[in-house]
C-alpha positions in Angstrom: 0.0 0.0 0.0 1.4 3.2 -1.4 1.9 6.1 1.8 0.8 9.9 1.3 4.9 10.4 0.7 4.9 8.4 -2.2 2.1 9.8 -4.1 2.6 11.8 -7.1 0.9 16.0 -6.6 -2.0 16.0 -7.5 -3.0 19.1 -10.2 -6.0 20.9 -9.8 -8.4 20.7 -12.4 -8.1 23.4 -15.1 -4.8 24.6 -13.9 -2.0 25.1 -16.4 0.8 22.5 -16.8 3.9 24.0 -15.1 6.5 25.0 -17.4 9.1 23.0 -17.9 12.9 24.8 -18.9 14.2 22.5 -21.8 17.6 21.3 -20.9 20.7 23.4 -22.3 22.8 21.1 -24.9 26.5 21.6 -24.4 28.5 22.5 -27.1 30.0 19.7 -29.1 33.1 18.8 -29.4 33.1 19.5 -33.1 32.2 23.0 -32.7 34.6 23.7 -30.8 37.2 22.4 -32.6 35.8 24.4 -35.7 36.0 27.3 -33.7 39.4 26.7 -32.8 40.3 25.8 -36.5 38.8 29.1 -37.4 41.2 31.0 -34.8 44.4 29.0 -35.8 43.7 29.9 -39.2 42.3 33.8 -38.4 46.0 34.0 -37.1 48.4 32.2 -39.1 46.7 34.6 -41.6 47.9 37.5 -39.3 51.0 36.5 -38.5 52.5 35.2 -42.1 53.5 38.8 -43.3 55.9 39.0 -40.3 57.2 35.6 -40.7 57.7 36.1 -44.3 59.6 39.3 -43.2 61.5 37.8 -40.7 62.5 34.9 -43.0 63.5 37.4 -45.4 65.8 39.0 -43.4 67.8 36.2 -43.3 68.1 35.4 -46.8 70.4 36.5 -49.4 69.5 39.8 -51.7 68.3 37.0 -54.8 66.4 34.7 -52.7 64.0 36.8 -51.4 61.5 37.6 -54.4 61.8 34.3 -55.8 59.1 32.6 -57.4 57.8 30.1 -55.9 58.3 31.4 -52.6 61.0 30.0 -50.2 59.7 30.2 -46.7 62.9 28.9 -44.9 65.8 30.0 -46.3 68.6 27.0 -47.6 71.5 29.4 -45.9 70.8 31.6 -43.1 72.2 35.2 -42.9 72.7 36.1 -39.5 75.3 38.5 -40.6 72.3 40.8 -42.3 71.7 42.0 -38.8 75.6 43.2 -38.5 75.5 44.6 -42.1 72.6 46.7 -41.1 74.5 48.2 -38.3 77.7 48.9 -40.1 76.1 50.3 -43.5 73.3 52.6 -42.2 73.0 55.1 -38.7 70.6 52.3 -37.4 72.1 53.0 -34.0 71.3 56.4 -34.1 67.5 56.1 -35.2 66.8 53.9 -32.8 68.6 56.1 -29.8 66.4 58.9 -31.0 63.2 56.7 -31.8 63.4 55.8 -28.1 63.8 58.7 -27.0 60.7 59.9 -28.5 58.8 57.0 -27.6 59.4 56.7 -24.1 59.4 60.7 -23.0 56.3 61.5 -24.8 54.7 57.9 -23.4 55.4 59.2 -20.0 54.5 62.9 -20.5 51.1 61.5 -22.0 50.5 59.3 -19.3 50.8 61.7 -16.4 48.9 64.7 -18.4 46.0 62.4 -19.3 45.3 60.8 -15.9 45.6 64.0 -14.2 43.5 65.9 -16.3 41.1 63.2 -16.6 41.0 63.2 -12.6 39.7 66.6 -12.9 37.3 65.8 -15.7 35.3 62.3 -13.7 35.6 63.5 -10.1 35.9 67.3 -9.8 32.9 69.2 -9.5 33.2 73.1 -11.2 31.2 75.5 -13.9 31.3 74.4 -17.3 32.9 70.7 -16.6 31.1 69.0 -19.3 31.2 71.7 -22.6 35.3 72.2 -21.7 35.7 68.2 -21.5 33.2 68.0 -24.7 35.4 71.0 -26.8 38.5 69.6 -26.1 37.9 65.8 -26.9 36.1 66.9 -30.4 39.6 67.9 -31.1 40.1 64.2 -32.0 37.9 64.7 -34.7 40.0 67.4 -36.2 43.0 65.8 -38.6 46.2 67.1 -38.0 46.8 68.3 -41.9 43.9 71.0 -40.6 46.4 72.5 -38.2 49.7 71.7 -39.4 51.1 75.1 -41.2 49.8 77.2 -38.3 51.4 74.8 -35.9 54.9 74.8 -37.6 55.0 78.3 -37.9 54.1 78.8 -34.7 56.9 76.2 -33.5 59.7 77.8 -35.7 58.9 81.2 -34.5 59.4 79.4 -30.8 63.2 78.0 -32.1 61.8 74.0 -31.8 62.2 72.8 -35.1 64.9 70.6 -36.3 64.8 69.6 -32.4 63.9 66.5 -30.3 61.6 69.2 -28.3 59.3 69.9 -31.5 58.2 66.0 -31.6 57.8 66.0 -27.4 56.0 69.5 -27.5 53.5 68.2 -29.9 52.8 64.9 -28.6 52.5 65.8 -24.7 48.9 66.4 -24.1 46.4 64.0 -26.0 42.7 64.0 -25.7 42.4 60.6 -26.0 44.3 60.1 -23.3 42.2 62.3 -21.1 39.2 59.9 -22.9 40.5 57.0 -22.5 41.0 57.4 -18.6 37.9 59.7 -17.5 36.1 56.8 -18.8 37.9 54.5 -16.3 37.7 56.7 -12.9 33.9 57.2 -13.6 33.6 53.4 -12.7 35.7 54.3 -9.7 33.0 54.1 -6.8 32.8 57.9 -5.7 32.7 57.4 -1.9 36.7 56.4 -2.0 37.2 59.6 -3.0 35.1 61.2 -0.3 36.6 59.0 2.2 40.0 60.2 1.3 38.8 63.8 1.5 37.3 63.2 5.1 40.7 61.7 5.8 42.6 65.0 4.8 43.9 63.9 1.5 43.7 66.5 -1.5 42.7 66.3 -4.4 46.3 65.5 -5.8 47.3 62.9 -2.9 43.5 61.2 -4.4 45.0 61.1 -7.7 48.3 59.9 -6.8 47.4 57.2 -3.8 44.0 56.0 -5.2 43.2 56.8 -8.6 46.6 55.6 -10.1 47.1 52.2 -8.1 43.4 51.4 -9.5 44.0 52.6 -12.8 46.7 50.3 -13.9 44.9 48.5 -16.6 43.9 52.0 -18.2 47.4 53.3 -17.6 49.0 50.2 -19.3 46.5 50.6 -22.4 47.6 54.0 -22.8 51.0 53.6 -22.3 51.3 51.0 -25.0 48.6 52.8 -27.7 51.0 56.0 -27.2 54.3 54.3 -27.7 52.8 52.7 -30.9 51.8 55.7 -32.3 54.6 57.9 -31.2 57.4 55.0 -32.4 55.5 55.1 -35.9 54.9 58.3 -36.3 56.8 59.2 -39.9 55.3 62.8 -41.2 55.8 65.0 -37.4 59.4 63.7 -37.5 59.6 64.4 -41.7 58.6 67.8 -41.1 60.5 68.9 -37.7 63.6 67.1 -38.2 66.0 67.9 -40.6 69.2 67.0 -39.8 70.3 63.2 -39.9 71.3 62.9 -36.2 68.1 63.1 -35.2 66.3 61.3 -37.4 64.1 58.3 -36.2 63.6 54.9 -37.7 60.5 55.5 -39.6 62.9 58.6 -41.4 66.3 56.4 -41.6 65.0 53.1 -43.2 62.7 55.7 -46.2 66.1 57.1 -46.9 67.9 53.8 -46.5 65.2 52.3 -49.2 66.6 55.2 -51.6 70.1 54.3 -51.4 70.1 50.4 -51.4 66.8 49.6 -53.1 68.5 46.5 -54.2 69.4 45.2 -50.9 66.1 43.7 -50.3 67.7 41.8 -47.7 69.0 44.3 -45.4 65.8 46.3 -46.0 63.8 43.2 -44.5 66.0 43.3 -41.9 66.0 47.3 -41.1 61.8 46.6 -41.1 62.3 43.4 -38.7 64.3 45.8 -36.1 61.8 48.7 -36.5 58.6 46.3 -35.3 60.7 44.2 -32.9 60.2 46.6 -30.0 56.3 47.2 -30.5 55.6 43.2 -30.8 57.7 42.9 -27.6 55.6 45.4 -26.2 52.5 44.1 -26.9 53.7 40.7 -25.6 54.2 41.9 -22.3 51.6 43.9 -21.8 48.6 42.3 -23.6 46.9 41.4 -20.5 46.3 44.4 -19.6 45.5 46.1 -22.5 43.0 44.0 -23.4 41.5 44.5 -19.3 42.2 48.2 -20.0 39.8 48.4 -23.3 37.2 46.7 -21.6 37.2 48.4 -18.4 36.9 51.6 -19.9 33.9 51.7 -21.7 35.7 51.4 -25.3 34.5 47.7 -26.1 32.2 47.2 -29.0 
């Protein structure tokens, strides 16, 4: 005899059937080895131009156009990346390419987080048009600006000078973008238990905001390094004289005297991206955390 534990609910009449959630289906193992297939492939696609480049550099000046293409070369020429040294000022370019890079990285850095500080958690008159007129200067191309901003420069004595690059690349509104969008995710009653503390507004920004802000600091840091180590027309306009050339200047003017040393040209180009991928190596974690922690993912 079946007990009262045993038996089955019993449905009142003309009540609806409870619903019933269908049960999820895993993904299968094929798709997600299509989806990996798809990746692999997405980045061999990627990555083949700079293996081709780097493969080239170490081939001979009539093996590396030939037809069909040799991917590994029979001889290596580890010498190319002596003869590139001794035949061109690639010491130079890259002294002066760094020194680009890493001051105006640092000068960008420090200007944008402070003055997005003031942006996302200062209260004062006019906050939002001032922050809205001075990022729609991103929309403005630099050929719009760059006569008056030359003239203006040589009348200052910065041209044909290290300074003229670092002066023009100091302040960047994206920058200020990039990490007002971060702090605004910062919960706002740190900052007002810091002020109840006794810190000001500059100990906030130096022994809150930043220690939080790594991610959007290390985004920055490498986007402005990029752009500042490839930067080819500021450089072709402001500097003239061949000690201060940078690598994006040196290797155009190498091209024009050895266009036939397709070798060494490979590996001029090789040296010129070797920095930037190491960069990105090393800081890709963060980056990517950076981009999506600051309101810039799609």
């Amino acid at each position: 005899m079946a007990t009262t534990l045993d038996a089955a609910p019993v449905r009142p009449a003309g009540a609806p059937a409870p619903l019933r959630t269908p049960p999820r289906r895993p993904v299968g193992t094929v798709g997600k080895a299509l989806g990996y297939v798809t990746l692999i492939v997405c980045a061999a696609a990627i990555l083949l131009p700079f293996y081709w480049m780097v493969m080239s550099s170490l081939k001979t000046n009539n093996t590396v156009f030939t037809v069909p293409i040799q991917w590994v070369p029979e001889v290596f020429q580890w010498h190319n990346y002596v003869d590139i040294f001794t035949r061109s000022d690639m010491t130079t370019w890259l002294k002066n390419t760094m020194i680009l890079s890493v001051t105006v990285t640092v000068l960008q850095v420090l200007t944008g987080s402070f003055a997005a500080y003031g942006f996302a958690k200062t209260r004062f008159r006019g906050r939002d048009l001032l922050f809205l007129t001075y990022i729609g200067t991103i929309a403005v191309p630099w050929q719009a600006y760059m006569i008056p901003q030359f003239v203006l420069l040589s009348k200052m004595g910065l041209t044909n000078s290290l300074l003229a690059i670092i002066a023009l690349q100091a302040f960047g509104a994206f920058g200020v973008f990039l990490m007002k969008q971060f702090y605004e995710t910062v919960p706002e009653e740190l900052s007002e238990a810091a002020r109840i503390d006794g810190l000001t507004e500059y100990g906030i920004w130096r022994r809150i905001m930043l220690p939080l802000s790594v991610p959007a600091l290390a985004s920055l840091t490498l986007l402005t390094f990029v752009n500042t180590w490839n930067d080819y027309l500021g450089p072709l306009i402001y500097l003239r004289s061949p000690d201060l050339w940078t690598i994006q200047l040196g290797l155009r003017t190498f091209i024009s005297q050895y266009n036939a040393e397709h070798a060494l040209i490979m590996t001029g180009s090789v040296l010129s991206v070797l920095p930037i991928a190491i960069i990105f190596l090393l800081g890709q974690r963060y980056f990517v955390q950076g981009i999506a922690t600051s309101g810039l993912k799609g």
